[in-house]
OpenMM code with the backbone's topology and positions (N, CA, C; nanometers):
from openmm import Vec3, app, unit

residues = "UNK UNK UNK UNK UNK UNK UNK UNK UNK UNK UNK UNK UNK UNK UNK UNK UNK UNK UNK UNK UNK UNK UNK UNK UNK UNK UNK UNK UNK UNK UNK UNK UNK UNK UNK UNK UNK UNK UNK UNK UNK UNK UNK UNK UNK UNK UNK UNK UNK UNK UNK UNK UNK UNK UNK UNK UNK UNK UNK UNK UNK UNK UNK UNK UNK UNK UNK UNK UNK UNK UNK UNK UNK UNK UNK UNK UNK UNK UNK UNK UNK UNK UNK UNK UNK UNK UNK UNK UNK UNK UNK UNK UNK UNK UNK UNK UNK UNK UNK UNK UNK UNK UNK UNK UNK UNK UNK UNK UNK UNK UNK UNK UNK UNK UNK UNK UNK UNK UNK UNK UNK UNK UNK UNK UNK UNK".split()
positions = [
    Vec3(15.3520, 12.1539, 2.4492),
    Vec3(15.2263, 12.2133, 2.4926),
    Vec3(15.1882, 12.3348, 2.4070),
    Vec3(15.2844, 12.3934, 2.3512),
    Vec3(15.2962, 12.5015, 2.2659),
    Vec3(15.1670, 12.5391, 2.1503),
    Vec3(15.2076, 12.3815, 2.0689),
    Vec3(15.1312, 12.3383, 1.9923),
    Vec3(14.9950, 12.2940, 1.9598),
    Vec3(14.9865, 12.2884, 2.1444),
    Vec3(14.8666, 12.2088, 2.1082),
    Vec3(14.7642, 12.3529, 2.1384),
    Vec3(14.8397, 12.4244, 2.2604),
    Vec3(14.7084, 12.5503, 2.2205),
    Vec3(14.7454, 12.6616, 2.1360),
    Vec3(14.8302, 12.6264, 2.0389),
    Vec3(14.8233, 12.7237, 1.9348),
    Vec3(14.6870, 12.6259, 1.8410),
    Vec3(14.7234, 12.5669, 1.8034),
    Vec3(14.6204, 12.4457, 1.7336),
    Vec3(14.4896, 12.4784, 1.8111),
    Vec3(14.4340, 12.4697, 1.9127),
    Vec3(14.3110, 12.5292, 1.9646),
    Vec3(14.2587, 12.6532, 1.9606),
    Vec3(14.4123, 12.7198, 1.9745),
    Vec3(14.3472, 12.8796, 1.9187),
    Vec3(14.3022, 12.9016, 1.7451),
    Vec3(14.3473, 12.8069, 1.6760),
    Vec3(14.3368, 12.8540, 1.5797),
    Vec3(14.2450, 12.7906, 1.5318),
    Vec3(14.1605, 12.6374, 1.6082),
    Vec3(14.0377, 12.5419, 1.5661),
    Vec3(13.9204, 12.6714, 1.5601),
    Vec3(13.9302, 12.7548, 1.7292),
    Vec3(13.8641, 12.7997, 1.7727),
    Vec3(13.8319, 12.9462, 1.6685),
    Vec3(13.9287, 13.0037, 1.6132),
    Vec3(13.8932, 13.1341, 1.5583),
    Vec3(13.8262, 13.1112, 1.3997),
    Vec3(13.8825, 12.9943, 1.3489),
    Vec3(13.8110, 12.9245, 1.2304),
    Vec3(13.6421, 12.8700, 1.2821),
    Vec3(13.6663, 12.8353, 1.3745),
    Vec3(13.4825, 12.7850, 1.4376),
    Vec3(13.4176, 12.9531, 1.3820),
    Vec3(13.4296, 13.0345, 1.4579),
    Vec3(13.3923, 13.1645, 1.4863),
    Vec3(13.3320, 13.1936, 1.3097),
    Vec3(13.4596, 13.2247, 1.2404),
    Vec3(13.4389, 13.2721, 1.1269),
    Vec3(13.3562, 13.1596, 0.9974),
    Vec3(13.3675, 13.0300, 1.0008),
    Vec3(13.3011, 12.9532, 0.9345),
    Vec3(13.1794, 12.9292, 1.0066),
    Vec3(13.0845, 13.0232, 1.0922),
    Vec3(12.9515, 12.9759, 1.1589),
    Vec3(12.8886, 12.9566, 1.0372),
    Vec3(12.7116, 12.9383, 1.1060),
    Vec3(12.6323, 12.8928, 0.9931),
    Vec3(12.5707, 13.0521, 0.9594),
    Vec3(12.6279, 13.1245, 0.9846),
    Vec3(12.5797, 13.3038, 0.9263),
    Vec3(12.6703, 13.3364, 0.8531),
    Vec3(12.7794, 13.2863, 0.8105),
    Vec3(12.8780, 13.3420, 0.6693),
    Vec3(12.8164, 13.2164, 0.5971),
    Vec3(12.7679, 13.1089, 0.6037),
    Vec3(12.7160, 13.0338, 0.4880),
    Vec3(12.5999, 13.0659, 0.4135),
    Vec3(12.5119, 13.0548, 0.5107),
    Vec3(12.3789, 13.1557, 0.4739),
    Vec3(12.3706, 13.3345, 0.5378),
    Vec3(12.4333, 13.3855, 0.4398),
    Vec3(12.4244, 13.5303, 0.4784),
    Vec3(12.2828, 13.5671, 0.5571),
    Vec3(12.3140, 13.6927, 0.5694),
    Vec3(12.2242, 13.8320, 0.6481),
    Vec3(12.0976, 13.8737, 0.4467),
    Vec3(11.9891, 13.8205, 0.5162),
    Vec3(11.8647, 13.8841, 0.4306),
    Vec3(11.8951, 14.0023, 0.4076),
    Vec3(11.8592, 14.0846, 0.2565),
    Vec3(11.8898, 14.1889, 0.2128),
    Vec3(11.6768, 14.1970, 0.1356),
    Vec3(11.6649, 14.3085, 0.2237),
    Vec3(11.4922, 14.3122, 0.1986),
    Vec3(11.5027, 14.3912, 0.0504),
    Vec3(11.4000, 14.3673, 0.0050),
    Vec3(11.4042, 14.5096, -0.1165),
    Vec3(11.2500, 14.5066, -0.0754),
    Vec3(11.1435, 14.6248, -0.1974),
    Vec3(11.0495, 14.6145, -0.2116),
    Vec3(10.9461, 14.5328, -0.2018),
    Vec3(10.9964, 14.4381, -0.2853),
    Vec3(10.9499, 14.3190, -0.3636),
    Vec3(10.9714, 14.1921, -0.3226),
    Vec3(11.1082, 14.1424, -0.2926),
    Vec3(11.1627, 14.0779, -0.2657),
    Vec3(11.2941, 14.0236, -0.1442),
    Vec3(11.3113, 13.9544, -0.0865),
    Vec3(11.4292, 13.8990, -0.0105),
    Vec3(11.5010, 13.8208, -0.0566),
    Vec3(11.6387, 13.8810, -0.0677),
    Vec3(11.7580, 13.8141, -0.0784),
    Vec3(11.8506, 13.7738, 0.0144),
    Vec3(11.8405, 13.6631, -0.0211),
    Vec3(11.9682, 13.5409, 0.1055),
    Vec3(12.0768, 13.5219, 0.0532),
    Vec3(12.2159, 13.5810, 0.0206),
    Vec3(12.3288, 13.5632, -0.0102),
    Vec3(12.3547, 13.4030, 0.0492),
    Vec3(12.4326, 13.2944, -0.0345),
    Vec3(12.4606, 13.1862, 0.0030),
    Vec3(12.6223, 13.1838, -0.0263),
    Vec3(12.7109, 13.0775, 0.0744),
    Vec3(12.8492, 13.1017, 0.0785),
    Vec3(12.8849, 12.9526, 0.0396),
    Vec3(13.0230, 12.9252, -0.0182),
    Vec3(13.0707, 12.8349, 0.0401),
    Vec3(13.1785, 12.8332, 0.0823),
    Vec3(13.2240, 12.7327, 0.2366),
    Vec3(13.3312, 12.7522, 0.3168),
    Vec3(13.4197, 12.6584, 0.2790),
    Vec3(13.5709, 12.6717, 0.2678),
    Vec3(13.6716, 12.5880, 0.2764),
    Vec3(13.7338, 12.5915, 0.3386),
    Vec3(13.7827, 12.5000, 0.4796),
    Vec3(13.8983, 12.4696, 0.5600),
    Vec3(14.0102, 12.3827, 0.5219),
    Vec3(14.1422, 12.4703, 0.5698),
    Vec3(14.2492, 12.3635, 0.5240),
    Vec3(14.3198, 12.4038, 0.6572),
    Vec3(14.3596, 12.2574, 0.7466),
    Vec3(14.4197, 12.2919, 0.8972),
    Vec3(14.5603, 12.1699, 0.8287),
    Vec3(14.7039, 12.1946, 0.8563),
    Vec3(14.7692, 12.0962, 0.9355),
    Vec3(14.8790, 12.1962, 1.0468),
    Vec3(14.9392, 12.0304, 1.1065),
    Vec3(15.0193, 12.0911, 1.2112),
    Vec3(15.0817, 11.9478, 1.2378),
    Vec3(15.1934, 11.9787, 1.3259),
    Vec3(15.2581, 11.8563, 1.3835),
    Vec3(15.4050, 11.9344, 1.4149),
    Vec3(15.4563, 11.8430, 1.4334),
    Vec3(15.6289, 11.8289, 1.5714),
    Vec3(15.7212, 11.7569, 1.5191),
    Vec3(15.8471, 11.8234, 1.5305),
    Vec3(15.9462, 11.7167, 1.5472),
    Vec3(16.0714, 11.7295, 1.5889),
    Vec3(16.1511, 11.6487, 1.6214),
    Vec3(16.2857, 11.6668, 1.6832),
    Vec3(16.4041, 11.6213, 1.5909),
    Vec3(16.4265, 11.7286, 1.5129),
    Vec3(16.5472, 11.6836, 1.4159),
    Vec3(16.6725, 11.7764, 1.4904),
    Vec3(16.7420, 11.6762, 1.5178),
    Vec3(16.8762, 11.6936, 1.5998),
    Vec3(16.8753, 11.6747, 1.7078),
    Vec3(16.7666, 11.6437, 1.7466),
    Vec3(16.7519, 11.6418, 1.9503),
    Vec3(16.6944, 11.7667, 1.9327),
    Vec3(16.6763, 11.8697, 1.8740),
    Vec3(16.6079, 11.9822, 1.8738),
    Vec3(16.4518, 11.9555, 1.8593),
    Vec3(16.3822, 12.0649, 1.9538),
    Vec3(16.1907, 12.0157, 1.9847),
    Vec3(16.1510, 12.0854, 1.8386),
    Vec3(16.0667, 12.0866, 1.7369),
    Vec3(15.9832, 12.2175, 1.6309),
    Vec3(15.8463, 12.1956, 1.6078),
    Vec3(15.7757, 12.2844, 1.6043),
    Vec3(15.6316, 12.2387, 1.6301),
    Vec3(15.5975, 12.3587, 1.5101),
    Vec3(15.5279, 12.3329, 1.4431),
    Vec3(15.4408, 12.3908, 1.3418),
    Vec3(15.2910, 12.3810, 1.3572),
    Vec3(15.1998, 12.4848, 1.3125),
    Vec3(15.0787, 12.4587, 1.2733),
    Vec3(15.0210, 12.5877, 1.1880),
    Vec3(14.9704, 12.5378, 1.0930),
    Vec3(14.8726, 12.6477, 0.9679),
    Vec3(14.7107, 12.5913, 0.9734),
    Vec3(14.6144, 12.7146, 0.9187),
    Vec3(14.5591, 12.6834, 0.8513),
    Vec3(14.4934, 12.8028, 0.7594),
    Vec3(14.4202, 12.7846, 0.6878),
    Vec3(14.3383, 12.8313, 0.5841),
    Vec3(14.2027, 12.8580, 0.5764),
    Vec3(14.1559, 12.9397, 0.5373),
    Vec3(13.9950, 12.9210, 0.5003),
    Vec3(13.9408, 12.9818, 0.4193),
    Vec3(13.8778, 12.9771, 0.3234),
    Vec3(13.7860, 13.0350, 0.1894),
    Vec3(13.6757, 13.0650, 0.2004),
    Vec3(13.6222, 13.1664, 0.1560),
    Vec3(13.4844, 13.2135, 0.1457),
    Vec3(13.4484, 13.2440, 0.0578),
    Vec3(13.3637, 13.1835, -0.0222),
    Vec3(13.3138, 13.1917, -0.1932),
    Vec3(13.1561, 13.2098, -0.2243),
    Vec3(13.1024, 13.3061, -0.2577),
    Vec3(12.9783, 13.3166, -0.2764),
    Vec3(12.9413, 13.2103, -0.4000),
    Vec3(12.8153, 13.1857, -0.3508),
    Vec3(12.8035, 13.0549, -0.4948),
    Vec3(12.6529, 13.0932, -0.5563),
    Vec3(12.5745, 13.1369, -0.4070),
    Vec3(12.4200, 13.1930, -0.5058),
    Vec3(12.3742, 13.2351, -0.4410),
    Vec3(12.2393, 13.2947, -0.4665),
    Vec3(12.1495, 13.3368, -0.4043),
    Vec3(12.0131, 13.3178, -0.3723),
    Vec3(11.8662, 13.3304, -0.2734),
    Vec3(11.7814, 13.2757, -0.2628),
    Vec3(11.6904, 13.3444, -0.2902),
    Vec3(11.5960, 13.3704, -0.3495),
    Vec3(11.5221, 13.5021, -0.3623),
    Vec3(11.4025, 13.4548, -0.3450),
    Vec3(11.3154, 13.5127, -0.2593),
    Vec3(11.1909, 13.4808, -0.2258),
    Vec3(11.0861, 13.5985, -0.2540),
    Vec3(10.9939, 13.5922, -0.3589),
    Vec3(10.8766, 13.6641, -0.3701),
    Vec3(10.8124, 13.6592, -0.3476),
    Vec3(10.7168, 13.6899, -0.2790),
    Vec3(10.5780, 13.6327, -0.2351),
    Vec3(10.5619, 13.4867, -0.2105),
    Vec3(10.5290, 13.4078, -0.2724),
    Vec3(10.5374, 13.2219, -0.2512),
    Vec3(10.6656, 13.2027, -0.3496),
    Vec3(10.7221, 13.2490, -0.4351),
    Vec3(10.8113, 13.1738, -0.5193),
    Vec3(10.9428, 13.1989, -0.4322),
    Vec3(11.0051, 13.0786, -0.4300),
    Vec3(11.1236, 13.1276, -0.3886),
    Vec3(11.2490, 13.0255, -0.5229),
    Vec3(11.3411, 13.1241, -0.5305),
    Vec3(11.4308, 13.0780, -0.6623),
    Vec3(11.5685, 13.0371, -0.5918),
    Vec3(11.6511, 12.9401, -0.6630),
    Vec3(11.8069, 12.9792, -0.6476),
    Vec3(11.8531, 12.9670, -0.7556),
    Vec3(11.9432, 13.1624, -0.7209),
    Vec3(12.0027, 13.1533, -0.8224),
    Vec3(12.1363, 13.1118, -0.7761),
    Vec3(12.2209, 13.1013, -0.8626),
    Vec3(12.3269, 13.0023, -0.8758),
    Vec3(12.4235, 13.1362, -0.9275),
    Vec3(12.5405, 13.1443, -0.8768),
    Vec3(12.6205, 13.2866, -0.9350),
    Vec3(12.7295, 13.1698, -1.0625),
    Vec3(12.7183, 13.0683, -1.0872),
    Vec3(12.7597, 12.9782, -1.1698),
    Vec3(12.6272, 12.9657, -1.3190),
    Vec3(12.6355, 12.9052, -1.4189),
    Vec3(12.5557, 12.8479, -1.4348),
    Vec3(12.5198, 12.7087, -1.4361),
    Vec3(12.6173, 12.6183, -1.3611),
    Vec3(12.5690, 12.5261, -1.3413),
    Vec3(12.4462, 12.4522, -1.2419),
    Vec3(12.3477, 12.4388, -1.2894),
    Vec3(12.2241, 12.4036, -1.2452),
    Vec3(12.2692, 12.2687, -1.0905),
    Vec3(12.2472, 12.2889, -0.9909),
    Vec3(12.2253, 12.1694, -0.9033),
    Vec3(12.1624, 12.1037, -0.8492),
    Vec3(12.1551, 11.9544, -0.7939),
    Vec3(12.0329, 11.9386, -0.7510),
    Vec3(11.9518, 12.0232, -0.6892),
    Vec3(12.0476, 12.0998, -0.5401),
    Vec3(11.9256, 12.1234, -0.4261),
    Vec3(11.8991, 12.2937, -0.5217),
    Vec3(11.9004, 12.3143, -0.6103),
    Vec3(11.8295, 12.4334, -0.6516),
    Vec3(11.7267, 12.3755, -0.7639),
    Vec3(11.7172, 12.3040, -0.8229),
    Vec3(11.5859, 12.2279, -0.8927),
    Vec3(11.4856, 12.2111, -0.7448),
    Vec3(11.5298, 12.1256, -0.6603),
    Vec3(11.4319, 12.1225, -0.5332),
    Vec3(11.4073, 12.2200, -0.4657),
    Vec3(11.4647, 12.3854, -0.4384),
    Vec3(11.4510, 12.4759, -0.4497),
    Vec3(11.3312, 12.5298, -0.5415),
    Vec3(11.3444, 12.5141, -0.6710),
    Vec3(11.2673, 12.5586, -0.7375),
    Vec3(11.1176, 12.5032, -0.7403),
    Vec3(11.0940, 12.3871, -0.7015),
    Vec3(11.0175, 12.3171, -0.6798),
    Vec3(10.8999, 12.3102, -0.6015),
    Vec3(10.9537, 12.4035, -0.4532),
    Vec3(10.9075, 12.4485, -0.3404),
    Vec3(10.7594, 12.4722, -0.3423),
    Vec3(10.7528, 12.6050, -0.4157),
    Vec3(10.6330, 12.6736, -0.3832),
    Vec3(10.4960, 12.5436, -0.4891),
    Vec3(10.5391, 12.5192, -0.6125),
    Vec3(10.4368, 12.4227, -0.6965),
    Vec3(10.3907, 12.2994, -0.5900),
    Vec3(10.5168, 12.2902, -0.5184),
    Vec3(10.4501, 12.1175, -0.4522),
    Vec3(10.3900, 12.2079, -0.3391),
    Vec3(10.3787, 12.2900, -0.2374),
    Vec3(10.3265, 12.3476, -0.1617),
    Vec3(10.1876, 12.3846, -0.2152),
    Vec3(10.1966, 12.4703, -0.3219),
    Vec3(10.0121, 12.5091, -0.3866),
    Vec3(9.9680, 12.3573, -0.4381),
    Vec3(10.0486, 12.2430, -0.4925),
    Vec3(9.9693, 12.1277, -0.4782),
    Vec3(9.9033, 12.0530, -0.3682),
    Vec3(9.9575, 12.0912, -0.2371),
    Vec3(9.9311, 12.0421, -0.1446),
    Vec3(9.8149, 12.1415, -0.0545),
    Vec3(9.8413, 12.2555, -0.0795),
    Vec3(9.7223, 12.3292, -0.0553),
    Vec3(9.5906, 12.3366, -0.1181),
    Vec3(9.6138, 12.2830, -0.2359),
    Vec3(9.5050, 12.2535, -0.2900),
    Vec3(9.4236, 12.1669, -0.3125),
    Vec3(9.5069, 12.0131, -0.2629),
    Vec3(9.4397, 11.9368, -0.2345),
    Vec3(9.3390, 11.9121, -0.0713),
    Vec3(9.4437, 11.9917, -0.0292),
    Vec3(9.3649, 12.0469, 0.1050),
    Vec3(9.2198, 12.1036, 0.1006),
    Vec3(9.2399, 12.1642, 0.0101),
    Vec3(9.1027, 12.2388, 0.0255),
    Vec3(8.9820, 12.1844, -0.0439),
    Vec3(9.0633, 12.0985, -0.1045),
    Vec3(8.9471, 12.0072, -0.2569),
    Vec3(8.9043, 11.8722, -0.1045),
    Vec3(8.9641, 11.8321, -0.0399),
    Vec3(8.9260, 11.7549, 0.0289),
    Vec3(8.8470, 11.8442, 0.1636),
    Vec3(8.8950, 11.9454, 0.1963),
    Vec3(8.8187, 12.0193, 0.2838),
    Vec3(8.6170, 12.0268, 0.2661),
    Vec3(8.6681, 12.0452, 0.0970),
    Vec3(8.5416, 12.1189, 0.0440),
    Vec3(8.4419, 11.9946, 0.0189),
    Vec3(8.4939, 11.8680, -0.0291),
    Vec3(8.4261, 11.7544, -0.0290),
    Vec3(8.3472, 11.7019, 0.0807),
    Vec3(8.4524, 11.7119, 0.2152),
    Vec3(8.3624, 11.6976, 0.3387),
    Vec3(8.2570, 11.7687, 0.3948),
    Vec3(8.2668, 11.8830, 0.3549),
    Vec3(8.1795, 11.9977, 0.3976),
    Vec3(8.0292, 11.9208, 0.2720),
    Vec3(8.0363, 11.9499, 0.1868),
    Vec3(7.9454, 11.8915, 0.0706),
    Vec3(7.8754, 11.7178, 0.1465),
    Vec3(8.0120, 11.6168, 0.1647),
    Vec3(7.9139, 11.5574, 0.2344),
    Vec3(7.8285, 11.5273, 0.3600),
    Vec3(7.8941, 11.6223, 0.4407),
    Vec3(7.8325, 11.7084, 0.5428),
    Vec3(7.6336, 11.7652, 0.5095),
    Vec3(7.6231, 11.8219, 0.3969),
    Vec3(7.5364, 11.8775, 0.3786),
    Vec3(7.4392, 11.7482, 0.3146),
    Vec3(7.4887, 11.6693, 0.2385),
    Vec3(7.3918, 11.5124, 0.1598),
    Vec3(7.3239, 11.4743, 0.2591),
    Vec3(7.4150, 11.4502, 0.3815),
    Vec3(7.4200, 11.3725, 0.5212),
    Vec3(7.2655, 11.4637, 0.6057),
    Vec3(7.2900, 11.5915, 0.6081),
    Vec3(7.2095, 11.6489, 0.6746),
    Vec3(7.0627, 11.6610, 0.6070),
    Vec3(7.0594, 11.6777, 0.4830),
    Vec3(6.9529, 11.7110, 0.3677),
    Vec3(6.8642, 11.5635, 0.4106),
    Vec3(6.9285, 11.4377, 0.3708),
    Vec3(6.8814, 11.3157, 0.3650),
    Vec3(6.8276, 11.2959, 0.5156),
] * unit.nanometer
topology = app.Topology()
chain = topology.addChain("A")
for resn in residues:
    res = topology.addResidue(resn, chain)
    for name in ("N", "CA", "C"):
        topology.addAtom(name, app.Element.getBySymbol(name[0]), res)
């Protein structure tokens, strides 16, 4: 029984510390800009029992890592990731991507907004 709530105490204090607020840090405002510190987490759990000699032994470890990998920086509409690597990854190209497909989409918004309004007015004139 030993084992098994040492093993729960220790699922449980790793839950705590790997939440989703050490992955995506605490916003750091500046002037200009907001910065989102980004993490990455590593868990390493084992455990188990045994009876060598007729004797009971119960073990359990685990581990966990916390590695900053980048950051999010949002200016006004742009928002960037930087990468504390330089290796480029997908979800930071789609990151980068963000704000262009957003002003494309706002702008077609408004090009179609503005068309209706226009034939709004043909409609009324005629």
């Amino acid at each position: 029984m030993a084992l098994e709530t040492t093993l729960k105490t220790l699922l449980e204090e790793l839950r705590q510390i790997s939440r989703t607020e050490t992955v995506i840090g605490k916003e750091i405002k500046t002037a200009e800009s907001v910065i989102i510190p980004v993490s990455q987490i590593k868990i390493g759990i084992a455990g188990g029992s045994a009876k060598p000699g007729g004797r009971d032994s119960e073990g359990v470890g685990g581990g966990l890592s916390v590695t900053p990998i980048a950051f999010i920086v949002v200016t006004g509409s742009r928002v960037q990731l930087m990468p504390m690597n330089e290796k480029s990854t997908p979800i930071s190209k789609i990151i980068e991507l963000v704000p262009d497909v957003l002003e494309k989409i706002m702008g077609a918004k408004s090009e179609d907004s503005e068309k209706k309004k226009d034939n709004g007015k043909a409609e009324t004139a005629a």
